[in-house]
C-alpha positions as CSV (number, residue, x, y, z in Angstrom):
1,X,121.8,-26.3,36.0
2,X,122.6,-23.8,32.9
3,X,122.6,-25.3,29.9
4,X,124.2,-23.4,26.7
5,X,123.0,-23.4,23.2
6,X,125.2,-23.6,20.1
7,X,123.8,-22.6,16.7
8,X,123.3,-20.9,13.4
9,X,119.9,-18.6,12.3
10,X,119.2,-17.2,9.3
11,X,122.7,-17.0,8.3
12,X,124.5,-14.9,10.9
13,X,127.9,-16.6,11.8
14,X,127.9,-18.0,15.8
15,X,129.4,-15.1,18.2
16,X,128.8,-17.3,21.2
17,X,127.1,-19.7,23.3
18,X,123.5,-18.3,24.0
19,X,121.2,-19.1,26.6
20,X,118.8,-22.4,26.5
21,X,115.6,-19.8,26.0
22,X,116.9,-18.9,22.4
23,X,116.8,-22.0,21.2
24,X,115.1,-22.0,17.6
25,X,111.4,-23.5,17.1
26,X,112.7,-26.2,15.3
27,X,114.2,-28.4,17.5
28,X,113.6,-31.7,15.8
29,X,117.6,-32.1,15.4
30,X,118.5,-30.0,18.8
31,X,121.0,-32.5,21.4
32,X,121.8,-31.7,24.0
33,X,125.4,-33.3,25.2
34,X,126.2,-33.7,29.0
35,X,129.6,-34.4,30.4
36,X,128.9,-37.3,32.9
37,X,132.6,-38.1,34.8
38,X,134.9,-35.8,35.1
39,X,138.0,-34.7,37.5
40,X,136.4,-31.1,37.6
41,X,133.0,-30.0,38.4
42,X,130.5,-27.3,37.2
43,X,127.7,-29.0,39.7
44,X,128.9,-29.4,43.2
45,X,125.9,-31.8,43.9
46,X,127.7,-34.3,41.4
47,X,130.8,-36.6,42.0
48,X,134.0,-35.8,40.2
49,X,137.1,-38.0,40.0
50,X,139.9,-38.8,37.4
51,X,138.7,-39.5,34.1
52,X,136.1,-38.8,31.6
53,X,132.8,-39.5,29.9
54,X,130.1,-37.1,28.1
55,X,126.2,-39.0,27.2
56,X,124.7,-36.9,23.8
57,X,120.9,-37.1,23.9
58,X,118.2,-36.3,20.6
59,X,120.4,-38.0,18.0
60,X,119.0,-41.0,16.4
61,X,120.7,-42.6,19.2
62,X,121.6,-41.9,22.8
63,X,125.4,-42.1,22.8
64,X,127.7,-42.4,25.6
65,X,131.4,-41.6,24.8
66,X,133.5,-42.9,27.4
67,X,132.3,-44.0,30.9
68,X,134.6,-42.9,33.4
69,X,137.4,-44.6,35.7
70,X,135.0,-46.1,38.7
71,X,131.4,-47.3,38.1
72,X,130.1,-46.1,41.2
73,X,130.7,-42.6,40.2
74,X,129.3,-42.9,37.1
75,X,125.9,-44.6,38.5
76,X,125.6,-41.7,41.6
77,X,125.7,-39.3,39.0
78,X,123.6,-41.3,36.4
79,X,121.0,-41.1,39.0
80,X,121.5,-37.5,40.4
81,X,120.6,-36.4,37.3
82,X,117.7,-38.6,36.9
83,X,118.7,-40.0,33.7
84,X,118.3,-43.6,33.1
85,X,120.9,-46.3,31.6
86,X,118.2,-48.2,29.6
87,X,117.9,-45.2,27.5
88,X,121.6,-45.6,26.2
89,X,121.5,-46.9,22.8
90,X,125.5,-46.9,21.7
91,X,128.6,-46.5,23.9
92,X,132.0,-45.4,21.9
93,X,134.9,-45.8,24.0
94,X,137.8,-43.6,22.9
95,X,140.7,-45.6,24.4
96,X,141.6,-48.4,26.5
97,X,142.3,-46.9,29.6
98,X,140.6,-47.6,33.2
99,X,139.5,-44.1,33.9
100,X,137.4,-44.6,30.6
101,X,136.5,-48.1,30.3
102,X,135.7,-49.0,34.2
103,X,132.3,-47.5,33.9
104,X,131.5,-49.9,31.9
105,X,131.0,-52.9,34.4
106,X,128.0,-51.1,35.9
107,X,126.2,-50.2,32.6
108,X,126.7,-53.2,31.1
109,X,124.5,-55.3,34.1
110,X,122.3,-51.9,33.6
111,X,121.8,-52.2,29.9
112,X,121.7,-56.0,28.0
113,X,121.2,-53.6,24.7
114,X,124.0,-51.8,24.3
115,X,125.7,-51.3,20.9
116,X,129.7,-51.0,22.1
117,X,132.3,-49.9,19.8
118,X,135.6,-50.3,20.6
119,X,139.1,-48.8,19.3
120,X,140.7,-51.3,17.3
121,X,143.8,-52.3,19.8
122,X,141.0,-53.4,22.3
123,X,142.3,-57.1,23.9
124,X,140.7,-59.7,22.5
125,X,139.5,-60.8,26.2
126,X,137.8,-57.6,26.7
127,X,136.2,-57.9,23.9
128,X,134.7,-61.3,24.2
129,X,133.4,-60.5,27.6
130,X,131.7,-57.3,26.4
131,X,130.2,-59.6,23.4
132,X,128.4,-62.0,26.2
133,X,127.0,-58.6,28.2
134,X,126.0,-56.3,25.1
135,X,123.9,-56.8,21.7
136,X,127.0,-56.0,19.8
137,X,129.9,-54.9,19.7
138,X,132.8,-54.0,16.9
139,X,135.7,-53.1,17.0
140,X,136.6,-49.2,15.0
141,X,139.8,-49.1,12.8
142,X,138.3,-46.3,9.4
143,X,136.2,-43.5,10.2
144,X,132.8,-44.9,11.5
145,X,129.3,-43.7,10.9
146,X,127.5,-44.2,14.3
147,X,124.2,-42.3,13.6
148,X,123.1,-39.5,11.3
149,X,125.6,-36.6,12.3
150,X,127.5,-38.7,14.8
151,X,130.9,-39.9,13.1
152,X,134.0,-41.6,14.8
153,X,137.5,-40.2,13.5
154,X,138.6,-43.9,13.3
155,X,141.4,-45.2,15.8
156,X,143.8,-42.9,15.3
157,X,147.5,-44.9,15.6
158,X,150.0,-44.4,18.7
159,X,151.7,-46.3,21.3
160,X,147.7,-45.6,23.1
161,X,145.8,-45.7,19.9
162,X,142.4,-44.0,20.0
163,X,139.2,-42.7,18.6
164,X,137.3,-39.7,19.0
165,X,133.8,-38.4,18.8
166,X,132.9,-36.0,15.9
167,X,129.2,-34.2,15.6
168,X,128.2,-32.6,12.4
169,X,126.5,-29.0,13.2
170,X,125.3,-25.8,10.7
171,X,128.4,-24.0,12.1
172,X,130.9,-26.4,11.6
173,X,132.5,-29.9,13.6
174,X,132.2,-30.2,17.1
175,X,135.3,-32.8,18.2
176,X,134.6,-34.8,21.6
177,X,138.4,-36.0,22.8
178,X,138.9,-38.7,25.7
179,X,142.4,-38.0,26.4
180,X,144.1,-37.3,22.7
181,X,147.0,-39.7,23.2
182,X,147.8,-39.5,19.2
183,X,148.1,-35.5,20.1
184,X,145.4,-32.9,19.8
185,X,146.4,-31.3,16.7
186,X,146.6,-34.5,15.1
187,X,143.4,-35.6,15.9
188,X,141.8,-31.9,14.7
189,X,143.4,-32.4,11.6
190,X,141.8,-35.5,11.2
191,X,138.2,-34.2,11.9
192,X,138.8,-32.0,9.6
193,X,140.1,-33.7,6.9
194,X,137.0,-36.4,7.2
195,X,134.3,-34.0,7.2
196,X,136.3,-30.9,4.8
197,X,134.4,-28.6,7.4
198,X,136.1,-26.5,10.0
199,X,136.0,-27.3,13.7
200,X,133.7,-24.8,15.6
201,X,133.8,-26.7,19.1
202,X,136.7,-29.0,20.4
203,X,136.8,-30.2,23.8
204,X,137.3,-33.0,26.2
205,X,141.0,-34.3,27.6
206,X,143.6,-33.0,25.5
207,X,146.5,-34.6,27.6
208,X,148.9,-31.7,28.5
209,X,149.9,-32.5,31.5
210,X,153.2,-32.1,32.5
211,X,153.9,-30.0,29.4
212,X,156.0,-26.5,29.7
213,X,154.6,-23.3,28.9
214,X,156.5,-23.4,25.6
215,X,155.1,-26.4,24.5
216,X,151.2,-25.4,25.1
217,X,151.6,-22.1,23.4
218,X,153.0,-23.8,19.8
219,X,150.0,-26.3,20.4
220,X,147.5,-23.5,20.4
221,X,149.0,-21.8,18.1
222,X,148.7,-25.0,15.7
223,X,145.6,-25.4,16.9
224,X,144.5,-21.8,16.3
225,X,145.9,-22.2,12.5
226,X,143.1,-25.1,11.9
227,X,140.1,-22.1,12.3
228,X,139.3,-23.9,15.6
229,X,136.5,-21.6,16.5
230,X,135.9,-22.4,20.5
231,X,137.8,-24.5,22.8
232,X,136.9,-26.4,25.9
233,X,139.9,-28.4,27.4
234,X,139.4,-30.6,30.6
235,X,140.2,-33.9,32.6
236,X,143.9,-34.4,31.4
237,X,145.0,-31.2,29.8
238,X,146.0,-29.9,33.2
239,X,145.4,-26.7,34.9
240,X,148.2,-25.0,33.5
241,X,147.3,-25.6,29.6
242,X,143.5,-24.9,30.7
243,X,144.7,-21.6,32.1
244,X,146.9,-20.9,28.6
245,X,143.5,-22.0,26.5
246,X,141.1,-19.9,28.2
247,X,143.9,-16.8,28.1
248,X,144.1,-17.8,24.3
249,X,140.2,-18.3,23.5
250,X,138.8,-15.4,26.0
251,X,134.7,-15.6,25.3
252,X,134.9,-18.3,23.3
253,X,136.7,-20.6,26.0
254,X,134.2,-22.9,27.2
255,X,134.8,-23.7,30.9
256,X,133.9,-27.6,31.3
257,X,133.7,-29.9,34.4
258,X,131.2,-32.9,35.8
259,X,127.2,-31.8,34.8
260,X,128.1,-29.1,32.3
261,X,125.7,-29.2,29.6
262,X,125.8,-27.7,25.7
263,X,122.8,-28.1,23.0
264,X,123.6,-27.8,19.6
265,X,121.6,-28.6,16.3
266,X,122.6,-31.5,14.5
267,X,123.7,-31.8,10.9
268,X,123.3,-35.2,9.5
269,X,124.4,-34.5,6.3
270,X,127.9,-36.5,6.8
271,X,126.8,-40.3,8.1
272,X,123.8,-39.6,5.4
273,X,126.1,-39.5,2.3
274,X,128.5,-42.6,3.8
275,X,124.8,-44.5,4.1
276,X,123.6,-43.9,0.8
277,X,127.7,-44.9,-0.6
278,X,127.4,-47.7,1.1
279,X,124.0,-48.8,-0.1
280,X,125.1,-48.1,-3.5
């Protein structure tokens, strides 16, 4: 399996993804993020169906954002690639949708330890059950701190209200997206407003599906306006707006799928400051 590196040395800006062997000595703060579900693949020995779900490793915690739409899928390729479910720390779910909540139901008898945390339109039945299966669970309205360099955007507001995943890196904001109901641009904007940083990496399900031509060219050109440095759209973007992206980004499209894997040194300088506020 290939695995990319994303980073910064000795103050020359990032021209691309480089190859796992460049990876700088110190890689105390290296992670290494692995897309776990997903309705395309990059390894054809792993299972891909509708839906989405990406496990970040080498943080303070191991985090899972989103767990996929069927649990079975999600534990073949949990164990595929050898990794094990005890080692989860945190799950953030982005929205409340099957194909990335149902993953959950396997984990959960996996893992009694989890730390869950939840968009705040979550049903209040959900989240009592979840409460009686995990060590806790909360429920994410404001941007959230979940570990050094690991910050939630906060449930964004929409008729399918959601939250998305945001890493803090030397080169910038790397956005993790489940399916960005609220809209893709919004929720860029928002990463960007929260950490006053541009965005170097966005990817995940930007959900253009079913849109025309027209409509995915003035998003990318909005969303070539916020600096947005490299781009990897997947699961519900559709193949049409993945074809328009990677036309739009050239190198610096990042083609995504089931057992793609990125590294990327973490900045923790964002959830650091909000701790220190807070214990002010």
């Amino acid at each position: 399996m290939k695995i990319y590196t994303l980073f910064l040395i000795m103050g020359f800006t990032m021209s691309g993804l480089a190859e796992s062997s460049d990876v700088p000595a110190e890689a105390n703060d290296m992670v290494t993020l692995t897309i776990m579900y997903d309705n395309y693949k990059h390894d054809k020995s792993l299972q891909a169906e509708w839906g989405f779900s990406c496990l970040i490793e080498g943080a303070e915690q191991t985090i899972l954002f989103d767990t996929g739409g069927d649990a079975n899928v999600l534990e073949a390729n949990f164990r595929k690639l050898k990794i094990d479910p005890n080692k989860i720390d945190t799950v953030v779910i982005s929205h409340m949708h099957w194909d990335h909540i149902n993953g959950l139901e396997w984990l959960v008898k996996e893992n009694d330890h989890l730390k869950i945390f939840l968009p705040d339109s979550a049903p209040g039945e959900t989240v009592r059950e979840l409460q009686s299966k995990a060590e806790f669970v909360t429920l994410v309205s404001e941007m959230r701190c979940i570990c050094g360099g690991v910050f939630s955007t906060g449930t964004l507001q929409h008729n399918i209200p959601e939250q998305s995943l945001c890493l803090e890196t030397p080169e910038g904001i790397v956005v993790i997206t489940g399916c960005s109901h609220p809209g893709i641009v919004r929720i860029l904007k928002k990463a960007n407003e929260l950490s006053g940083r541009e965005i170097c990496l966005a990817f995940g399900g930007f959900h253009l599906r079913g849109h025309t031509r027209e409509q995915v060219e003035r998003i990318i050109k909005e969303i070539k306006s916020l600096g947005v440095e490299k781009i990897g759209p997947t699961h519900c973007t559709g193949d049409l707006a993945i074809a328009l992206f990677k036309e739009a980004w050239g190198q610096n499209y990042i083609p995504m799928g089931v057992g793609k894997q990125l590294q990327l040194r973490l900045d923790r300088s964002i959830c650091a400051e909000q701790r220190a506020e807070s214990s002010g």
